[in-house]
MDTraj code that builds the backbone (N, CA, C; nanometers):
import mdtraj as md
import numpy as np

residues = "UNK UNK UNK UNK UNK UNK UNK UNK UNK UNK UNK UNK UNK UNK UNK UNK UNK UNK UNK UNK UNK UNK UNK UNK UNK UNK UNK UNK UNK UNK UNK UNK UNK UNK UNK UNK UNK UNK UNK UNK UNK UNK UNK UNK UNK UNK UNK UNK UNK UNK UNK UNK UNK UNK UNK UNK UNK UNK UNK UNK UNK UNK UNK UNK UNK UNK UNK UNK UNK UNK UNK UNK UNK UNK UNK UNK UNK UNK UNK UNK UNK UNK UNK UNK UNK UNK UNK UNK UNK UNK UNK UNK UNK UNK UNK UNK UNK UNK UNK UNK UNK UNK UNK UNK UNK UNK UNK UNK UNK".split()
xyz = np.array([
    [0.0844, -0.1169, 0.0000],
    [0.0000, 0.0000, 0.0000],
    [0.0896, 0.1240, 0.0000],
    [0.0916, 0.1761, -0.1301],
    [0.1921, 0.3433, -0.1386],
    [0.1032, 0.4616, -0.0274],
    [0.1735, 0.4898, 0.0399],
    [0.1512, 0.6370, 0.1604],
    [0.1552, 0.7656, 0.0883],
    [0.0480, 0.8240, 0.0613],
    [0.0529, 0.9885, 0.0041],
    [0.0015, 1.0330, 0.0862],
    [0.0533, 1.1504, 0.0845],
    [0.0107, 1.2692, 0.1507],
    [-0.1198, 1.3126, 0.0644],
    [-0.2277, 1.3366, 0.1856],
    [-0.3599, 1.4236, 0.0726],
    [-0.2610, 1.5740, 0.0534],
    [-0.3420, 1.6249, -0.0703],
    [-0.3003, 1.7986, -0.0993],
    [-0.4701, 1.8612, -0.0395],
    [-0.4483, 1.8663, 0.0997],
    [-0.5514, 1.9958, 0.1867],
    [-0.5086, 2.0768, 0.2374],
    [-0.5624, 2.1816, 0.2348],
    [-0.5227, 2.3000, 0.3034],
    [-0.4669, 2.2835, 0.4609],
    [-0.3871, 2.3383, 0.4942],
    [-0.3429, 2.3306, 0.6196],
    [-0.4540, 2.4533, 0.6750],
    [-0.4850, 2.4248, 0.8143],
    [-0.5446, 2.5209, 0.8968],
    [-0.5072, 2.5262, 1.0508],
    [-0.4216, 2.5824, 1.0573],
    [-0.3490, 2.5720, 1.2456],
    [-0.4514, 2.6458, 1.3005],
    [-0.4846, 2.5380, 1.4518],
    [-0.5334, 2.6353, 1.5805],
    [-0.4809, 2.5181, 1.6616],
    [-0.5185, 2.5222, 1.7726],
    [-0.5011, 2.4406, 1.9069],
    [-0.5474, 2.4223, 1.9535],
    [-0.5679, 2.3368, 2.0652],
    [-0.6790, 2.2593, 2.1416],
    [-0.6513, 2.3526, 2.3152],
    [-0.5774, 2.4139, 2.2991],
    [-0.5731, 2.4988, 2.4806],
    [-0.6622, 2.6378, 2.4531],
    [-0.6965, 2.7064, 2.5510],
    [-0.8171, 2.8136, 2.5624],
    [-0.7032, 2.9258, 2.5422],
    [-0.5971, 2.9731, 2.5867],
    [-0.5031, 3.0869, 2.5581],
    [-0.4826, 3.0907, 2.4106],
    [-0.3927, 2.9638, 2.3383],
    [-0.3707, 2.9246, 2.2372],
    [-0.5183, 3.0430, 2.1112],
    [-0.6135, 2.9084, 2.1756],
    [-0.7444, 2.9913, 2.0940],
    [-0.7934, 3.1197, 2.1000],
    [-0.7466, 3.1822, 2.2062],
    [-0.7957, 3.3071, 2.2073],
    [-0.6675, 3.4033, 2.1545],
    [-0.5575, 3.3500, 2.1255],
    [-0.4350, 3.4395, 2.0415],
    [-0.4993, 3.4073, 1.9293],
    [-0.5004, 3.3248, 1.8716],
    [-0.5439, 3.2774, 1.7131],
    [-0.7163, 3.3646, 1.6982],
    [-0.7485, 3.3940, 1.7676],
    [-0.8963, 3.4335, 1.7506],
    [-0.8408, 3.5626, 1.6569],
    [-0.7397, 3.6665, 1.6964],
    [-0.7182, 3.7475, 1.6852],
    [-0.6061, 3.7543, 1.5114],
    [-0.5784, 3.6167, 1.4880],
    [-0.5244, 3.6100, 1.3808],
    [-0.6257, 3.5498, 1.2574],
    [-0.7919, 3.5414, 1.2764],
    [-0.8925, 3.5580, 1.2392],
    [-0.8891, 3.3606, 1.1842],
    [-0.8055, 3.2961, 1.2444],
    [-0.8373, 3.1701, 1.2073],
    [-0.9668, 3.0388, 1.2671],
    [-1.0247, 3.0020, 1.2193],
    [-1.1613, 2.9262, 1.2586],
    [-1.1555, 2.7859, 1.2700],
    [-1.2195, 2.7556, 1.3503],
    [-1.2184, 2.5795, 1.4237],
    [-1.2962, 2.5195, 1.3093],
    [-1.2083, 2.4485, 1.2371],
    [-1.3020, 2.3700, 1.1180],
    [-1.4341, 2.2500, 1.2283],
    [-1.5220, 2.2782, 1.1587],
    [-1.6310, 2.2232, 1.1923],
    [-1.5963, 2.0476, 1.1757],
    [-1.7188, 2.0216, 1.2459],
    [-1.7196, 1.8552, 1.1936],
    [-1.7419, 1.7915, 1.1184],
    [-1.8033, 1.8635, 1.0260],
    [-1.8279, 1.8427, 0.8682],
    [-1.7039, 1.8442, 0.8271],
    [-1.6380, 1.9879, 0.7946],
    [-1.4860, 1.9490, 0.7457],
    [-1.3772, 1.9005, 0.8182],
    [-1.3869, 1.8625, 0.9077],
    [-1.3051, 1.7755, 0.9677],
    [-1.3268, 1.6145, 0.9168],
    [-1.4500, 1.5984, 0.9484],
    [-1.4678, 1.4720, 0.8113],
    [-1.4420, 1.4556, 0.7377],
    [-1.4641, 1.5602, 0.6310],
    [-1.4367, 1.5422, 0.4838],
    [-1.2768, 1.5559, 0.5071],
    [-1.1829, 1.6149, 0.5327],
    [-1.0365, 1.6106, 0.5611],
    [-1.0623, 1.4336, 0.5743],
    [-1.0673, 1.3761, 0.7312],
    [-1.0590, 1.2245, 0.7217],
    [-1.0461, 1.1503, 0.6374],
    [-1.1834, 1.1370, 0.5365],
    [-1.2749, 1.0845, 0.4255],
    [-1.1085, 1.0945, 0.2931],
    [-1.0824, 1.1811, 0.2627],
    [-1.0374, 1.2461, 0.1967],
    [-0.8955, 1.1465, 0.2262],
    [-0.8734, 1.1883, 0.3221],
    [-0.7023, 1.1095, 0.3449],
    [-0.7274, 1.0125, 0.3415],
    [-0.8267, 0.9004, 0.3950],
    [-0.7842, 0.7621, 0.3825],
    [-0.8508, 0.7700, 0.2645],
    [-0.9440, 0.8396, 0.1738],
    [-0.9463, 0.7692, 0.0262],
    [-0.8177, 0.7954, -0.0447],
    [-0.7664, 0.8998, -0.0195],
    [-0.6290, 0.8838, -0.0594],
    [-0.5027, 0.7941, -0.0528],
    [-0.5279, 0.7281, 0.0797],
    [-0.4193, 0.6759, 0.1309],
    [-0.4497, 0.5456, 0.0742],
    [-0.5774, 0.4799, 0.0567],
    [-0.6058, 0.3443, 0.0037],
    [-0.6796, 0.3240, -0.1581],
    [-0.6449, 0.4582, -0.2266],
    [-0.6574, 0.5166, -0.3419],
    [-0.7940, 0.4632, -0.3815],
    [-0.8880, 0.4867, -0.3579],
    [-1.0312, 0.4748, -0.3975],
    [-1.1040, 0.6459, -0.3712],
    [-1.2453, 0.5952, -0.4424],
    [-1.2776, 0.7388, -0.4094],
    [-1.3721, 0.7826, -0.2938],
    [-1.3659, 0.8559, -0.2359],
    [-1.4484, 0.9240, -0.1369],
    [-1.5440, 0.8533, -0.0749],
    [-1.6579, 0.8668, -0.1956],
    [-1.8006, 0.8200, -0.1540],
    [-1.7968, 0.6974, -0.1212],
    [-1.6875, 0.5848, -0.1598],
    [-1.7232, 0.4722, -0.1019],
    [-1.6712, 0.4490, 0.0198],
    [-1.6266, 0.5035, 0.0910],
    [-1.5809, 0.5281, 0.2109],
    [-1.7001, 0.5512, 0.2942],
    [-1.7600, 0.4675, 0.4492],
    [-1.8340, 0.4915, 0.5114],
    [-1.8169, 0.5067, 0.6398],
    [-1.8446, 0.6042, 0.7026],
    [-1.7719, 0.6332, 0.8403],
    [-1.8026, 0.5921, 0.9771],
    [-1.8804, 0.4814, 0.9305],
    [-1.9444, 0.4143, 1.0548],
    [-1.8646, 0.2582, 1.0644],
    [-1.7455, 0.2609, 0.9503],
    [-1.6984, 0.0846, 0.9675],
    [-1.5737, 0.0985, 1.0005],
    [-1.5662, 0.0493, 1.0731],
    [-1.3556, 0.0546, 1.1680],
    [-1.3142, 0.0809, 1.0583],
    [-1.1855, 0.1396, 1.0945],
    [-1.0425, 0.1800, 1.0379],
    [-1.0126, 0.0079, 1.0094],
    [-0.9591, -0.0251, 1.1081],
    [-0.8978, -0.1875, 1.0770],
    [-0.9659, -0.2828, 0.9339],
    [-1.1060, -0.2668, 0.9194],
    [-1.1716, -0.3298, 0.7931],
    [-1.1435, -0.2673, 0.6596],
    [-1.0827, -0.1734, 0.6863],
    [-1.0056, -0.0559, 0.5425],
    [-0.8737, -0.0684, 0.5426],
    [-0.8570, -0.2002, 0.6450],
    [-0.6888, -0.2388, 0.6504],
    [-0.5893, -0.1322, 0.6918],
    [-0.6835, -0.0501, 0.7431],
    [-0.5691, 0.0712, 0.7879],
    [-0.4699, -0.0044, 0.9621],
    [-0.3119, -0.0198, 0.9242],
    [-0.2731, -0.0510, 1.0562],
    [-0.2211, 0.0482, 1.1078],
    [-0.0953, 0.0223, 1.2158],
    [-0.0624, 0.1281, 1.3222],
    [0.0244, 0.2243, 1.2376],
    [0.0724, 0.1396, 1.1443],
    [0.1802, 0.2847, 1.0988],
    [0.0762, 0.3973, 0.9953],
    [-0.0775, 0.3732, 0.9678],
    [-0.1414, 0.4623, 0.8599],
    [-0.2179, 0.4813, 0.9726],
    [-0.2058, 0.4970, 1.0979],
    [-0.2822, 0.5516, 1.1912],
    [-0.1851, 0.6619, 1.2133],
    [-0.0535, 0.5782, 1.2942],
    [0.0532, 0.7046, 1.2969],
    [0.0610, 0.8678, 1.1860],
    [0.0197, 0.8223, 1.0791],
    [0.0521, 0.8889, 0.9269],
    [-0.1092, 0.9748, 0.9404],
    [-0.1776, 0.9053, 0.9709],
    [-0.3408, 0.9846, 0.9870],
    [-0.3570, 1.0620, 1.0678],
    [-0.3049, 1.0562, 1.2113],
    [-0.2972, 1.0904, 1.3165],
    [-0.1827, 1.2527, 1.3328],
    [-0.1316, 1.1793, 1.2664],
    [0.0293, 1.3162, 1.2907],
    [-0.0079, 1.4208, 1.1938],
    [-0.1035, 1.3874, 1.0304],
    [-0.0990, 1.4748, 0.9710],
    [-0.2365, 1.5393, 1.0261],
    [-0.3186, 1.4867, 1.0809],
    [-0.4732, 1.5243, 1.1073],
    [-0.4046, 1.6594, 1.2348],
    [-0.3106, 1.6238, 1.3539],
    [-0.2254, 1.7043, 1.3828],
    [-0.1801, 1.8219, 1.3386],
    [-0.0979, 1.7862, 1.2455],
    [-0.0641, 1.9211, 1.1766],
    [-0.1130, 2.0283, 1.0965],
    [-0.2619, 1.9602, 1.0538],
    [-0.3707, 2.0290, 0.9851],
    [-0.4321, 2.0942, 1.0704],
    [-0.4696, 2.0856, 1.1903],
    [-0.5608, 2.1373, 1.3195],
    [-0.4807, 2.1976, 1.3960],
    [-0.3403, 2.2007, 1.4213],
    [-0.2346, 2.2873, 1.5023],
    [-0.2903, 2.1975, 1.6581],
    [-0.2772, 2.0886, 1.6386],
    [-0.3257, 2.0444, 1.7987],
    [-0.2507, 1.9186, 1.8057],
    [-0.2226, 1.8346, 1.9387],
    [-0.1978, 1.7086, 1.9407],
    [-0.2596, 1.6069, 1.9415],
    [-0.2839, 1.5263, 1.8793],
    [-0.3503, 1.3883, 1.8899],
    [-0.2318, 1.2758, 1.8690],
    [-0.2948, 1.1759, 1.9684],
    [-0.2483, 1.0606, 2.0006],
    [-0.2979, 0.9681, 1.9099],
    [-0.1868, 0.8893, 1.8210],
    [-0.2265, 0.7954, 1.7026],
    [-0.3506, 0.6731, 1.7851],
    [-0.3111, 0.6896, 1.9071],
    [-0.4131, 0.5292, 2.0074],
    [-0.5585, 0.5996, 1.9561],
    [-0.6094, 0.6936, 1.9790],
    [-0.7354, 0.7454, 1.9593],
    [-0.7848, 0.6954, 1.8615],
    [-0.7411, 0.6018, 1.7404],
    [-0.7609, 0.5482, 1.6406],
    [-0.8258, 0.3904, 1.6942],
    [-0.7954, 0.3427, 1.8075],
    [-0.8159, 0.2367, 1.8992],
    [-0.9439, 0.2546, 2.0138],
    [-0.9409, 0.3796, 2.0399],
    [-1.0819, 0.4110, 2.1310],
    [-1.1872, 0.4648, 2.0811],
    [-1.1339, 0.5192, 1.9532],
    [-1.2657, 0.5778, 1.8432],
    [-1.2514, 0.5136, 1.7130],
    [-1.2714, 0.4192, 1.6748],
    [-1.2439, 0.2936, 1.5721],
    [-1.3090, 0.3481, 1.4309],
    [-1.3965, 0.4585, 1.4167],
    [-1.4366, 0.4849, 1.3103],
    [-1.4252, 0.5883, 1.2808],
    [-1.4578, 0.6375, 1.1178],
    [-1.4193, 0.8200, 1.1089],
    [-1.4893, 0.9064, 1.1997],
    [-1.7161, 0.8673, 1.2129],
    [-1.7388, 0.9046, 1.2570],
    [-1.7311, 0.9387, 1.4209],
    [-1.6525, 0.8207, 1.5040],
    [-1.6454, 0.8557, 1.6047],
    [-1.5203, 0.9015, 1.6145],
    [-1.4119, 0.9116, 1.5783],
    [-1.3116, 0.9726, 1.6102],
    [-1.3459, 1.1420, 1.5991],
    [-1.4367, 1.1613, 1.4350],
    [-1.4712, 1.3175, 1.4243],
    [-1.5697, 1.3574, 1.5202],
    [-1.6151, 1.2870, 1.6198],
    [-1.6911, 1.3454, 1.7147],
    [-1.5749, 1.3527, 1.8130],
    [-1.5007, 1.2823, 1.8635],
    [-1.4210, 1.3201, 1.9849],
    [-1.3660, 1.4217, 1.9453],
    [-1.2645, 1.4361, 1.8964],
    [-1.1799, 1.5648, 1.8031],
    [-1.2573, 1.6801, 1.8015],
    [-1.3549, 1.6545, 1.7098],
    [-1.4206, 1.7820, 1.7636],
    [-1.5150, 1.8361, 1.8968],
    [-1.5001, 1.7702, 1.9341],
    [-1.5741, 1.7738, 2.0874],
    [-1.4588, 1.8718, 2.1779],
    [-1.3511, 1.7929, 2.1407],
    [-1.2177, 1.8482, 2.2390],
    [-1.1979, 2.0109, 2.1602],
    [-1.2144, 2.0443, 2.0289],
    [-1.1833, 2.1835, 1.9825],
    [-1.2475, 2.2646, 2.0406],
    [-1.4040, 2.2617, 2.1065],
    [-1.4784, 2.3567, 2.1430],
    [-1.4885, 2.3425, 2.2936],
])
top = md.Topology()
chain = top.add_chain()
for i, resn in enumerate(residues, 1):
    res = top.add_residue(resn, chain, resSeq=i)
    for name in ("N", "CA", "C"):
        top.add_atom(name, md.element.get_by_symbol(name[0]), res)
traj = md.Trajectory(xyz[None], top)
């Protein structure tokens, strides 16, 4: 399985209340859970080169054959897109797109 990087926009903020309230002022916005999905959606159709729509966000990561190192790779870039830390395990306590994009975004607001 070849590893690409999706081409999405980067959008930095952070998950601490100081953090967010400097960035408030640099007019940047907490991507919603919609696009935080579609980011997800997007990378692993990328990463397992199919398209989008057949991707459903209610069936484990593991049944899309995604293992620890395309968690690591999901995890670090989903990171660097959001300016926040996430822990690749969260891929293990929230097993699907949709529940991982509910924790994640739960923790932004």
């Amino acid at each position: 399985m070849k590893t690409q990087e999706p081409n999405l926009s980067q959008t930095p903020l952070v998950l601490n209340q100081t953090t967010l309230k400097n960035n408030a002022n640099d007019s940047k916005k907490i991507p919603s859970p919609e696009e935080i999905q579609a980011w997800v959606v997007s990378y692993i159709a990328q990463l397992l080169e199919i398209e989008a729509d057949k991707l459903d966000v209610k069936i484990p990561f593991d049944r899309y054959g995604l293992d620890s190192s395309a968690a690591v790779g999901l995890t670090g870039d989903l990171s660097d897109w959001l300016g926040c830390e996430i822990d690749p395990t969260l891929l293990y306590d929230y097993p699907t797109i949709e529940s991982l994009v509910k924790h994640v975004s739960s923790d932004l607001n």
